[in-house]
C-alpha positions as CSV (number, residue, x, y, z in Angstrom):
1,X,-36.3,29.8,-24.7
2,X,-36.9,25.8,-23.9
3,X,-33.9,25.2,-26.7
4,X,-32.1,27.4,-24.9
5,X,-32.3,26.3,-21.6
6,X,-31.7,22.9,-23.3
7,X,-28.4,23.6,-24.7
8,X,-27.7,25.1,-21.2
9,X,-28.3,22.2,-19.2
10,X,-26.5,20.0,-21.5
11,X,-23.4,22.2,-21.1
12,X,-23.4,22.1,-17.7
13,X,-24.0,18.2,-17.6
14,X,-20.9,18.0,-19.8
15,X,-19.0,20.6,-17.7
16,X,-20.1,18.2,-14.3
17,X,-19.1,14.8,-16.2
18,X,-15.7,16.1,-17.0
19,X,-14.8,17.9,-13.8
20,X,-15.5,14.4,-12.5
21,X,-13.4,12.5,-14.5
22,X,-10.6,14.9,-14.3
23,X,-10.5,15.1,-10.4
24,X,-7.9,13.2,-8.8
25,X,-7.6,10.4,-10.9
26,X,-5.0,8.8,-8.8
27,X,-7.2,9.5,-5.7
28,X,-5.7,6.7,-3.1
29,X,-8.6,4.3,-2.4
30,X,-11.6,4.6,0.1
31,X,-10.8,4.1,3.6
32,X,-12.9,2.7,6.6
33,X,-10.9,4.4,8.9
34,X,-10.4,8.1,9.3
35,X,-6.8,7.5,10.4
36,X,-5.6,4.6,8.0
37,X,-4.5,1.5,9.6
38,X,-1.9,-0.5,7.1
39,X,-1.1,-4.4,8.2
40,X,2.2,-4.9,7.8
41,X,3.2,-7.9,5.8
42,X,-0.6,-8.4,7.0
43,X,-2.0,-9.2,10.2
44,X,0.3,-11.9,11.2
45,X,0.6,-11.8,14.8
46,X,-1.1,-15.7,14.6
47,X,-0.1,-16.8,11.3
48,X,3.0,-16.2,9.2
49,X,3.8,-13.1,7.4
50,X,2.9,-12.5,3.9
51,X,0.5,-14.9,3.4
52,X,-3.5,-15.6,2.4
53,X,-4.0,-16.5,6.0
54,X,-2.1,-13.1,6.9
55,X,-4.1,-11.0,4.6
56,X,-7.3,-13.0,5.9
57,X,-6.3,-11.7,9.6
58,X,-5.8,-8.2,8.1
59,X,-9.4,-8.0,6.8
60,X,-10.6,-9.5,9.7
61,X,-9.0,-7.1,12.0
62,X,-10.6,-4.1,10.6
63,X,-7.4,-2.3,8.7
64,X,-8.0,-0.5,5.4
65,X,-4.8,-1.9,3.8
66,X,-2.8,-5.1,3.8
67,X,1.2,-4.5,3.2
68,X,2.2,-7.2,0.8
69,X,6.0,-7.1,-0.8
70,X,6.4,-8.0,-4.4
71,X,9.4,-10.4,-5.6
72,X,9.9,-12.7,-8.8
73,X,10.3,-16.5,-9.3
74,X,13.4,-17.5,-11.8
75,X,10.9,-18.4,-14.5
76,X,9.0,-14.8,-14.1
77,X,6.3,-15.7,-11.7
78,X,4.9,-12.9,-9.5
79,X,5.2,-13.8,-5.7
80,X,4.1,-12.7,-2.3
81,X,7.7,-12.3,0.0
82,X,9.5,-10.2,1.8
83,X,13.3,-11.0,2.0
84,X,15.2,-11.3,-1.1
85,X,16.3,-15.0,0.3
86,X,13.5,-18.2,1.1
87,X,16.2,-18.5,4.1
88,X,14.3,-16.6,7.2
89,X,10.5,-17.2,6.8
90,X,10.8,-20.6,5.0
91,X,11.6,-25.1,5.5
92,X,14.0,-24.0,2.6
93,X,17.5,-21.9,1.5
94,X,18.5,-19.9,-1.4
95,X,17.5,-16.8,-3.6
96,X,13.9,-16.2,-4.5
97,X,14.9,-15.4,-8.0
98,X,16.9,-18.5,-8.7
99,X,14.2,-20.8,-7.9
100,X,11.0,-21.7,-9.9
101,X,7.3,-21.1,-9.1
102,X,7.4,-25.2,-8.2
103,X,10.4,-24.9,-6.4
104,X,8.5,-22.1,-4.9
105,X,5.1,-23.5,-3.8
106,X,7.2,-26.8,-2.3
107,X,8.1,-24.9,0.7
108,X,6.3,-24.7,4.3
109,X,6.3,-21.1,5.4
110,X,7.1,-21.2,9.4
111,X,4.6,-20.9,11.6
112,X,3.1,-20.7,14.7
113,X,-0.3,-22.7,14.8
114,X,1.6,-25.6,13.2
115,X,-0.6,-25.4,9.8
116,X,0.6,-25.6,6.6
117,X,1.1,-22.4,4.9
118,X,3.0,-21.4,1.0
119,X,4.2,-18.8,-0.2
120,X,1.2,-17.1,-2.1
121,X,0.9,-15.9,-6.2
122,X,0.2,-12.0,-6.3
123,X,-2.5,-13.3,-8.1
124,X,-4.1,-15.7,-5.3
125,X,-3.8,-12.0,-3.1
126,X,-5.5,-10.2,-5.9
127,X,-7.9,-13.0,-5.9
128,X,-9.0,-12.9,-2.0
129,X,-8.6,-8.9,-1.5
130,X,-11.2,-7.9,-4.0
131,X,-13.5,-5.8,-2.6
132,X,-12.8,-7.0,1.2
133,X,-9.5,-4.9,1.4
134,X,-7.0,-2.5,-0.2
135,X,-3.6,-3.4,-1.1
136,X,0.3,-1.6,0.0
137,X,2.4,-3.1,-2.9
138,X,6.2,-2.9,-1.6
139,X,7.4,-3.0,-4.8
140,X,10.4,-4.9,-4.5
141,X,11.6,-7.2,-7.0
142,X,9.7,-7.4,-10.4
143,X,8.0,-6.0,-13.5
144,X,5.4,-3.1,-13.0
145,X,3.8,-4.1,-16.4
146,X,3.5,-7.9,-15.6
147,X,2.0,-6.4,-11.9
148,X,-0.3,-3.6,-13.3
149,X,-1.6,-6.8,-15.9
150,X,-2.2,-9.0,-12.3
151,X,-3.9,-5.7,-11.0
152,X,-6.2,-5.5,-14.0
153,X,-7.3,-8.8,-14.5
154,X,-8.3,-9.1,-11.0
155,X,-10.4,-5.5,-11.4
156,X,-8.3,-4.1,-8.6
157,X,-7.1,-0.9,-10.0
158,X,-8.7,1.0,-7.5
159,X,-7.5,-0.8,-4.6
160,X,-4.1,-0.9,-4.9
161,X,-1.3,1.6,-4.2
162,X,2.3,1.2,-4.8
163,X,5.2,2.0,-2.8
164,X,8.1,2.6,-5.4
165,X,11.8,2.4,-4.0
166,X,13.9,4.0,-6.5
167,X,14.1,6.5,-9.0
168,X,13.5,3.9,-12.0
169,X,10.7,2.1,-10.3
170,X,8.5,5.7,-10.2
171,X,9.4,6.0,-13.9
172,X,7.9,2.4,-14.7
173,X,4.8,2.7,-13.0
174,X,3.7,6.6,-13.9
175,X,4.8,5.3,-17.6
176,X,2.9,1.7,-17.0
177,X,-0.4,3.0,-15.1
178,X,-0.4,6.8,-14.4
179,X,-3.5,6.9,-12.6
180,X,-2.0,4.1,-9.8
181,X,-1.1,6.2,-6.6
182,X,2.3,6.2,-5.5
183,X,4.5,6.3,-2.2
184,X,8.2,6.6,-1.5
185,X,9.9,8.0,1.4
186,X,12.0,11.8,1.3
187,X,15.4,11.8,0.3
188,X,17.7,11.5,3.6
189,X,19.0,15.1,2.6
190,X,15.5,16.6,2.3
191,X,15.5,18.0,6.0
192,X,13.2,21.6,5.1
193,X,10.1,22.5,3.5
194,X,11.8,24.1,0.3
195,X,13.5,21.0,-0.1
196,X,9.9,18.8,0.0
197,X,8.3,21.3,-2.2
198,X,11.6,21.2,-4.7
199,X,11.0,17.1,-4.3
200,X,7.0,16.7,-4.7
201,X,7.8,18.9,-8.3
202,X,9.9,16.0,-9.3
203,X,7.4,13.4,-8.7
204,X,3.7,11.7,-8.6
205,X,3.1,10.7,-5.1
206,X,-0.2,10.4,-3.2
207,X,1.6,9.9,-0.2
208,X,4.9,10.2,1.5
209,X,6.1,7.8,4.7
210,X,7.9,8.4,7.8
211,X,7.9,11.7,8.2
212,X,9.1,13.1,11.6
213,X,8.4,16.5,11.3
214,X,5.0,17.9,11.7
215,X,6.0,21.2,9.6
216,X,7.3,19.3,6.5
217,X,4.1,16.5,7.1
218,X,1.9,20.3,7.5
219,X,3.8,21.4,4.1
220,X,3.3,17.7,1.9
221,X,-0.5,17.7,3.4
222,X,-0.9,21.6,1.9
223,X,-0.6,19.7,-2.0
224,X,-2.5,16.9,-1.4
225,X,0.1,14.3,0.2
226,X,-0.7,12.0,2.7
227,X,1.9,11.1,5.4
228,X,1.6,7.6,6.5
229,X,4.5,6.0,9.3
230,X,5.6,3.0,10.1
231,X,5.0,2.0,14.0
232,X,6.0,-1.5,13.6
233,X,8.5,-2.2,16.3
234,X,9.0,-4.7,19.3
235,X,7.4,-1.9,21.9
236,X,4.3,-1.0,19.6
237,X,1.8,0.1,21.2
238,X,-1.0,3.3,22.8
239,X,2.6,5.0,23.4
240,X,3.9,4.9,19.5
241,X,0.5,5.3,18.2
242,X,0.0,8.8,20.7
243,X,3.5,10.3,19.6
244,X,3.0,9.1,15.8
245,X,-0.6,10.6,15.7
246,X,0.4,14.1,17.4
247,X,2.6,15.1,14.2
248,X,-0.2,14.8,12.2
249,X,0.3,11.9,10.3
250,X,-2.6,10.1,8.3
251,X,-2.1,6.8,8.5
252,X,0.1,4.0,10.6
253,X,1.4,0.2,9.5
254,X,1.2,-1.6,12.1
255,X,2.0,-4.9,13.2
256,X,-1.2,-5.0,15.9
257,X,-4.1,-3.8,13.3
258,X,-6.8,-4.8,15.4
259,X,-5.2,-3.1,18.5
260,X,-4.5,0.1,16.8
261,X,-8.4,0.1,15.3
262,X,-9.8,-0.4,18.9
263,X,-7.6,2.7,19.9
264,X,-8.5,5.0,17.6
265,X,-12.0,4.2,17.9
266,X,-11.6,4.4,21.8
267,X,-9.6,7.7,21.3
268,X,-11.8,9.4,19.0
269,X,-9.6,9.4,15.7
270,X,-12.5,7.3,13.5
């Protein structure tokens, strides 16, 4: 009877331990928020966009995830920028990927406070986001295998998720790191549930974004997908957060993090 029960118990141990491992393993990462608050190109409504002192303002604002956008130097390098040109947010001109990492890390980012700011490594983000805050990857210029390396050295493969913009980018990550979660946006001709469901059977996503309509964000919730929208915009505010929230959505990037924390909190969403 006691070797019985024995070989029972360990059974069911073993039955426990597996159904663990085997649930969700490319679960998005934990959230502080109930409705999660994403910092677009991090919180730089101070500091320049895209930066450590941008993800620094992100953390410190209270959002769950920083928005960074991925691009590559000439010579390989892994780098933290948004536009495909140095031209906008920089003292400098020309292509991102026809200039070296020191060609790179020469230039002033613009700013506001009048401090000195770079363009940041993927690696220096890595680096200052461990365990403080999660990480949007815009994927939008590079290597998933040389990022997904970055990701592991820094032990943050369960606080990143990657938003993938094209058909061959989804096949490089599931193929790279299966277990990362993935987001990409509907198809502009997927306007109806059937076409959603005919979509999400084609693909590996954790979450969908900008989703209008509350009965396709209903339909990608019933399997499991999140719906987070963009509310970035010159006239961001209670108004855009109200109308985004009442379709159901479960998350918001933002360009006013701490604003949009202090709102929900004030109107009962965390």
């Amino acid at each position: 009877m006691m070797l019985s029960r024995s070989i029972t118990g360990f059974f069911i141990l073993l039955f426990i331990s597996f159904s663990v491992k085997s649930q969700h393993p490319n679960a998005l990462p934990q959230s502080k928020n109930k409705i999660v608050v994403i910092a677009h190109r991090g919180n730089h409504v101070n500091v320049p966009e895209n930066t450590i002192a941008a993800c620094k303002e992100a953390m410190a604002s209270g959002a769950d995830y920083v928005e960074v956008d991925l691009r590559t130097t000439k010579d390989g390098h892994l780098i933290v920028i948004h536009d495909a040109t140095v031209d906008r947010t920089t003292n400098g001109t020309g292509k991102v990927s026809a200039m070296t990492l020191a060609e790179i890390k020469k230039l002033q980012v613009f700013n506001q406070n009048r401090r000195t700011h770079h363009i940041p490594e993927f690696r220096e983000i890595l680096a200052l986001c461990k365990g403080k805050i999660n990480i949007y990857l815009d994927f939008k210029e590079a290597d998933a295998a040389q990022a997904w390396k970055q990701i592991q050295a820094a032990g943050m493969e369960n606080q990143v998720v990657v938003y993938v913009n094209d058909v061959n980018q989804h096949k490089h990550w599931k193929s790279t790191a299966p277990h990362v979660p993935l987001i990409s946006s509907l198809p502009k001709e997927v306007n109806n549930v059937e076409g959603l469901n005919g979509f999400l059977k084609k693909t590996d996503l954790k979450v969908l974004d900008n989703i209008t309509d509350p009965e396709l964000i209903k339909a990608a919730n019933a399997q499991d997908i999140s719906v987070w929208m963009d509310v970035q915009r010159p006239d961001e505010g209670p108004a855009s957060w109200k109308e985004a929230l009442q379709k159901g959505v479960q998350g918001l990037q933002t360009d006013k993090p701490a604003e949009l924390v202090k709102y929900l909190k004030e109107n009962g969403y965390n």
